[in-house]
Rosetta silent file (secondary structure, phi, psi, omega in degrees, C-alpha in Angstrom):
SEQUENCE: XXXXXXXXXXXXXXXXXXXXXXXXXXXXXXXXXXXXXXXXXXXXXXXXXXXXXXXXXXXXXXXXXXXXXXXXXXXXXXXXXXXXXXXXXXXXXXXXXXXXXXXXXXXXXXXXXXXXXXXXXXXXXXXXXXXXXXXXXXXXXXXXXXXXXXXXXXXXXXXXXXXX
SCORE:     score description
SCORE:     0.000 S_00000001
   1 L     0.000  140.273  174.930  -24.567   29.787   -8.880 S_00000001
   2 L   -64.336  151.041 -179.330  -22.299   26.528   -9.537 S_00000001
   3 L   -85.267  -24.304  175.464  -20.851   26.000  -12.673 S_00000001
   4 E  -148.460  171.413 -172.778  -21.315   22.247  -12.635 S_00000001
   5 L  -125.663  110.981 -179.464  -23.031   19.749  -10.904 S_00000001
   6 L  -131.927  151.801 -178.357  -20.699   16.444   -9.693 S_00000001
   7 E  -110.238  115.845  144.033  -21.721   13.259   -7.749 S_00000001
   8 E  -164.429 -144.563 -153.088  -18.421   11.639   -6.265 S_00000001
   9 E  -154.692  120.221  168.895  -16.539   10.169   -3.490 S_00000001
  10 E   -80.354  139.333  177.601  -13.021   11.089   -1.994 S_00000001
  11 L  -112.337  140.819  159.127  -11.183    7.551   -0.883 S_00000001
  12 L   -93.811   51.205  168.314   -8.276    7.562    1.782 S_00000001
  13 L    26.964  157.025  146.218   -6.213    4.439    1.254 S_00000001
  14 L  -106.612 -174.579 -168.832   -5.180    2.369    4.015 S_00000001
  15 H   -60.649  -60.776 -162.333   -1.139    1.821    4.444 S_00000001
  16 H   -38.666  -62.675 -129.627   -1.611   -1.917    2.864 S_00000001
  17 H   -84.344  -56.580  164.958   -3.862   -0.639    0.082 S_00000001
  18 H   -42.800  -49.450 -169.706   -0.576    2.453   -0.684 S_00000001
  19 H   -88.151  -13.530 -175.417    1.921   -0.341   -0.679 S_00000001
  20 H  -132.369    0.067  173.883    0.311   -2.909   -2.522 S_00000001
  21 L  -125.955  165.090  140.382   -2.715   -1.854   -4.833 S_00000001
  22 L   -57.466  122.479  178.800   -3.882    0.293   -7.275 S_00000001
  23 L  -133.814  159.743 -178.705   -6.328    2.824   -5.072 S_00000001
  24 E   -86.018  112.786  166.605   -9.320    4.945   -5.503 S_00000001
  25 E   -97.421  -41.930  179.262   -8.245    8.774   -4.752 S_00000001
  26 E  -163.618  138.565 -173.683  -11.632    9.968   -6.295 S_00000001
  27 E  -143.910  142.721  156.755  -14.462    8.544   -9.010 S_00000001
  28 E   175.714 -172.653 -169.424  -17.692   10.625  -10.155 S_00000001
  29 E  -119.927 -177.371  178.455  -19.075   11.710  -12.755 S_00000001
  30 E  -155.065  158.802  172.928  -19.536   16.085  -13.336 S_00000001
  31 E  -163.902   89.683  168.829  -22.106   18.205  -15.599 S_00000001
  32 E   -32.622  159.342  170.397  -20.953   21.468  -16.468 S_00000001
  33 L  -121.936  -37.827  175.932  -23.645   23.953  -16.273 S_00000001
  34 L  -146.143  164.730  168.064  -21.520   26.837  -18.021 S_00000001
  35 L   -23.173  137.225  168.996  -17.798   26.931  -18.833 S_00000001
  36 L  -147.178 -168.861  175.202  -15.217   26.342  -16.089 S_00000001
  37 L  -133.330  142.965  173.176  -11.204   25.710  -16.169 S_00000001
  38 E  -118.825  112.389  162.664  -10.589   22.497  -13.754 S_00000001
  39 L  -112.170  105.763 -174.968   -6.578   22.988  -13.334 S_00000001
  40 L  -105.374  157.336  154.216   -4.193   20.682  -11.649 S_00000001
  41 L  -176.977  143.811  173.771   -0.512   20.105  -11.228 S_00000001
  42 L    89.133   30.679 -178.027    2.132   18.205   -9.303 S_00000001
  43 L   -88.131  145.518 -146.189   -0.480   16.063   -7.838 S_00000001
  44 L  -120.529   78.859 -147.991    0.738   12.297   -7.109 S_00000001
  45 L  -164.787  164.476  170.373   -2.153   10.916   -9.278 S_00000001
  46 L  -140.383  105.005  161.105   -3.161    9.219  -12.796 S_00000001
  47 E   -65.818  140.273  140.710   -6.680   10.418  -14.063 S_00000001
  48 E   -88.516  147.554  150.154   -9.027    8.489  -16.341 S_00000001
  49 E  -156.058  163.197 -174.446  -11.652   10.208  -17.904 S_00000001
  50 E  -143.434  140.583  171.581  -14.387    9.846  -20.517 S_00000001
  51 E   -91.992  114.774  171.185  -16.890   12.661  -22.036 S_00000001
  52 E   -68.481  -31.373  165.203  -20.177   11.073  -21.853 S_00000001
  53 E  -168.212  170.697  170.892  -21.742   13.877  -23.853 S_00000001
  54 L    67.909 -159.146  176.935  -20.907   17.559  -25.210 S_00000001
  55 L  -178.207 -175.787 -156.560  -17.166   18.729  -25.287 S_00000001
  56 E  -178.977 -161.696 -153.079  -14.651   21.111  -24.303 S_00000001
  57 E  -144.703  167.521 -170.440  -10.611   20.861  -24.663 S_00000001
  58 E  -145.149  120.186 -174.721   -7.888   19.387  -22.260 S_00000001
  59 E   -78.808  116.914  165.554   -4.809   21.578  -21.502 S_00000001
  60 E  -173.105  145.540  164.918   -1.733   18.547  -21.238 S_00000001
  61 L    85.853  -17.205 -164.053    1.760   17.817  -22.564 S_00000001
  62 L   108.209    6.120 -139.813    2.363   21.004  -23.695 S_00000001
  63 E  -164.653  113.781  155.107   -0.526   21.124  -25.960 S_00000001
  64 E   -74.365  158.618 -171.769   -4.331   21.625  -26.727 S_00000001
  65 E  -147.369  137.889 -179.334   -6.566   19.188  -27.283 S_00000001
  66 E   -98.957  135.078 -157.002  -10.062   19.311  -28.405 S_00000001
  67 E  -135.887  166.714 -154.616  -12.681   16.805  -27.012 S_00000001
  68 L   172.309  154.719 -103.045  -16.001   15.464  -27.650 S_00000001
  69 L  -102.639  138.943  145.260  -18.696   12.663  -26.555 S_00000001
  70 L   115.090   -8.690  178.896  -17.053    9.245  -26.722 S_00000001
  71 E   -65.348  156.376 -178.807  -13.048   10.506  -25.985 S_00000001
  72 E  -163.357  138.138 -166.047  -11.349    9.153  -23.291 S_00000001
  73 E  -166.100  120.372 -172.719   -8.143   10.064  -21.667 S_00000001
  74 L  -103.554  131.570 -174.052   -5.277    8.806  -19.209 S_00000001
  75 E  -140.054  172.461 -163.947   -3.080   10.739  -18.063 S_00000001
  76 L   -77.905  -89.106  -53.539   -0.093   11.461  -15.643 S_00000001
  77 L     2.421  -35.752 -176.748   -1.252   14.405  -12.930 S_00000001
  78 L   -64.203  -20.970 -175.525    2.107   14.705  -12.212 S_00000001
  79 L   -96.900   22.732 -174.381    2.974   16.819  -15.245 S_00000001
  80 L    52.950  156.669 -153.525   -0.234   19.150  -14.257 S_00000001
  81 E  -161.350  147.405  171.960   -3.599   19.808  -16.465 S_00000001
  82 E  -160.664  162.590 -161.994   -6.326   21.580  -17.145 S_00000001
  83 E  -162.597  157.749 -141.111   -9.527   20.770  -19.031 S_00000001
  84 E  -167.010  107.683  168.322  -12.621   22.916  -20.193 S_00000001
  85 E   -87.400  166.143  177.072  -16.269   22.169  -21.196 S_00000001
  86 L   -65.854  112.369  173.789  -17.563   24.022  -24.703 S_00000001
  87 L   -61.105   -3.177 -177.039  -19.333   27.303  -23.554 S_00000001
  88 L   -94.349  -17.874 -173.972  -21.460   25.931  -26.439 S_00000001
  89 L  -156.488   53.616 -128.755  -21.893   22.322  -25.542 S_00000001
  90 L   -57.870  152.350  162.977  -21.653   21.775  -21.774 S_00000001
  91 L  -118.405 -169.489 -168.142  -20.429   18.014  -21.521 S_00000001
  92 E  -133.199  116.646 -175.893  -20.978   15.366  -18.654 S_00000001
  93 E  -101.215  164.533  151.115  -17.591   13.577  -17.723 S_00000001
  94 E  -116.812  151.084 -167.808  -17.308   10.203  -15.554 S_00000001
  95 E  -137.400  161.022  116.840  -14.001   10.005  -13.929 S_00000001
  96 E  -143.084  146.010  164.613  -11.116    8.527  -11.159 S_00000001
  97 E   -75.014  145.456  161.727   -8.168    9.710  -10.026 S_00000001
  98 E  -153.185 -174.221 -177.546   -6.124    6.897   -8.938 S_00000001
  99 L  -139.475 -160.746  169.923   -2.620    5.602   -7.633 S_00000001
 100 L   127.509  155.158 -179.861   -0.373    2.920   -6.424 S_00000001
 101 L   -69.135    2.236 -158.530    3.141    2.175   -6.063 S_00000001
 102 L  -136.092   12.533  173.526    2.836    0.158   -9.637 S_00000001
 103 L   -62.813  -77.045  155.639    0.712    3.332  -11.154 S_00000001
 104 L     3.331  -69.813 -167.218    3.834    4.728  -12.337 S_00000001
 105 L   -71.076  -78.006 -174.590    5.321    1.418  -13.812 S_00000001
 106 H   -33.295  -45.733  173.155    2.022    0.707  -15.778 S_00000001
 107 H   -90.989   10.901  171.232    1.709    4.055  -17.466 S_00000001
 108 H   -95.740  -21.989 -174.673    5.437    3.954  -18.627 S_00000001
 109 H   -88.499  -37.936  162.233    4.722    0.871  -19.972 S_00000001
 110 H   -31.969  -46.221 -161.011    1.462    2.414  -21.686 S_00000001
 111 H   -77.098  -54.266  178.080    3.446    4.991  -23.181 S_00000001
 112 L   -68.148   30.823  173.281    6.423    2.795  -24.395 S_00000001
 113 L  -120.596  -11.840 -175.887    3.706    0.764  -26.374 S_00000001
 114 L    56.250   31.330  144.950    2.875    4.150  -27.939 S_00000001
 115 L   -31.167  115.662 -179.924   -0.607    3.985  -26.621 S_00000001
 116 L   -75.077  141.647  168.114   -2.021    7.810  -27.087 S_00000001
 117 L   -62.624  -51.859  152.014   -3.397    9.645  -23.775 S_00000001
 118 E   -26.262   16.362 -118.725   -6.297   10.637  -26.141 S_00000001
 119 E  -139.643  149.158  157.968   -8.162    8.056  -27.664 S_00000001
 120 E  -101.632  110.628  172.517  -11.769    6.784  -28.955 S_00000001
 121 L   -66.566  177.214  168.281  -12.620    3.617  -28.094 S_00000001
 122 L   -89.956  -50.306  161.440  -15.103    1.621  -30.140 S_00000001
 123 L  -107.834  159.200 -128.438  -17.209    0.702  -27.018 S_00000001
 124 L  -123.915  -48.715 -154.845  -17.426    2.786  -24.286 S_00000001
 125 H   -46.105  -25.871  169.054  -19.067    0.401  -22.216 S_00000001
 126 H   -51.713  -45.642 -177.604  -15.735   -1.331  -20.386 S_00000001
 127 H   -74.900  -36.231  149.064  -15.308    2.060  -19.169 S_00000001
 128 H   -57.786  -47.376 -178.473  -18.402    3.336  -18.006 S_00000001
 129 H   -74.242  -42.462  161.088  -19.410   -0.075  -16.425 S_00000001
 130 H   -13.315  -73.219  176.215  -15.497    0.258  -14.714 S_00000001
 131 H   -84.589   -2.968  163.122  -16.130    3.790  -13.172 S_00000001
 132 H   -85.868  -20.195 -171.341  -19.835    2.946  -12.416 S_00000001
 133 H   -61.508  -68.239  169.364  -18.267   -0.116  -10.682 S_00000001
 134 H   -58.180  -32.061 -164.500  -15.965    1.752   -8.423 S_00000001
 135 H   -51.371  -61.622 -136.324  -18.512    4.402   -7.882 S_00000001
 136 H   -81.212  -47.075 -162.835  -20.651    1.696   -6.477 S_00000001
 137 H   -62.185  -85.658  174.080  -17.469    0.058   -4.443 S_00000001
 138 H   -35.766  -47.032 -177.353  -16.208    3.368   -2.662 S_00000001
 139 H   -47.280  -40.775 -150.046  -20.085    4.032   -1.797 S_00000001
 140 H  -107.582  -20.465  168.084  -20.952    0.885    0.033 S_00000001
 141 L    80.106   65.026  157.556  -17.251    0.663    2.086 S_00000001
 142 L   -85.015  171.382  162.048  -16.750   -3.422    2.639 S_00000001
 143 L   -50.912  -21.255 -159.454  -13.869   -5.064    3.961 S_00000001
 144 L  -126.522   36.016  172.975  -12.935   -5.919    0.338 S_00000001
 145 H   -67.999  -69.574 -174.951  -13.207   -2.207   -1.067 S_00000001
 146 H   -64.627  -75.767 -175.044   -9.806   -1.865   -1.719 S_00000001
 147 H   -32.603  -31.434  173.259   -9.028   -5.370   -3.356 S_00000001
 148 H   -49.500  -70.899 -114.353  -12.273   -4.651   -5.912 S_00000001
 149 H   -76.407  -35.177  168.009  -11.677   -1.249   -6.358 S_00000001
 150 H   -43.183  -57.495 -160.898   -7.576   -2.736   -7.287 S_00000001
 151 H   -95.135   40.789  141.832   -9.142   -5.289  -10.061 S_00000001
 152 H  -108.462  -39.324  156.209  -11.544   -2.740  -11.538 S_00000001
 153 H   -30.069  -76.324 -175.927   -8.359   -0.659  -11.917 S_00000001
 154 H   -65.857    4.055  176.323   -6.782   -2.981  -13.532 S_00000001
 155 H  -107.373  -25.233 -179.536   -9.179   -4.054  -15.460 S_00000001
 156 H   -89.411   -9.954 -176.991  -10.147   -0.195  -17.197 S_00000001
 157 H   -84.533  -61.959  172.315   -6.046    0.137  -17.302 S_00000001
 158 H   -39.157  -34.166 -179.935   -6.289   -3.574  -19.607 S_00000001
 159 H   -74.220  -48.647  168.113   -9.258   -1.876  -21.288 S_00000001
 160 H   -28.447  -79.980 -170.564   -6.793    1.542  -22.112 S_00000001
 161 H   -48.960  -34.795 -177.087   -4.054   -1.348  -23.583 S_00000001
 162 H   -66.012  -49.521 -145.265   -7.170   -3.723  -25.539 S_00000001
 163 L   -78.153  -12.610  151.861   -8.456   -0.415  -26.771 S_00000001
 164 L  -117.859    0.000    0.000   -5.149    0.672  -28.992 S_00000001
């Protein structure tokens, strides 16, 4: 039986969209059913993510971290991860992996602002309407997929900086 249940959507760049945007690698949402380990590492990637409900713990840094319904957290891929829902309190994540030659540059600049990977915002909704946004983007495939799906980026990475 599966351990969770996720709705998303793998994106393939075009060359333009690698040299000059912020791209969509993957967005969805997930809903553990029972405990899992998700583990990554050396992947050439920046995850967002938000717990929509329940909670579980995030492996990063060197470090546990415990998580719960309203957390939200960007992080590097490149230093590897791992994350966990609560055999006690399955949660429901929304997510995207993303890139760009300017990923890099943005979350060094996060970091030298001393902007936490961790954080609660006070409304959730920039973020959720963001990643329902892209969801929505990647799904329907236009001509203008990648330029959105770039300014929805940028717009939950300005919501990360508004939000600390």
């Amino acid at each position: 039986m599966a351990k969770s249940r996720s709705d998303r959507i793998l994106s393939t760049p075009s060359s333009y969209a690698r040299r000059h945007f912020l791209y969509v690698q993957e967005v969805g949402t997930l809903e553990s059913i029972e405990p899992h380990i998700s583990r990554r590492q050396n992947l050439e990637s920046f995850l967002f993510f938000l717990v929509i409900s329940g909670s579980g713990r995030l492996y990063y840094n060197g470090s546990y971290h415990l998580l719960k319904a309203g957390d939200c957290i960007l992080i590097d891929c490149r230093l590897g991860y791992a994350h966990e829902s609560s055999p006690d309190d399955a949660w429901t994540l929304m997510w995207v992996h993303f890139y760009g030659q300017e990923a890099p540059s943005f979350y060094q600049l996060y970091l030298e602002q001393s902007y936490p990977f961790l954080f609660r915002p006070l409304h959730l909704d920039p973020f959720t309407s963001a990643i329902s946004s892209l969801y929505a983007v990647q799904k329907e495939e236009s001509s203008l997929t990648e330029l959105i799906s770039h300014k929805l980026l940028t717009e939950l990475l300005t919501s990360c900086f508004l939000e600390n």
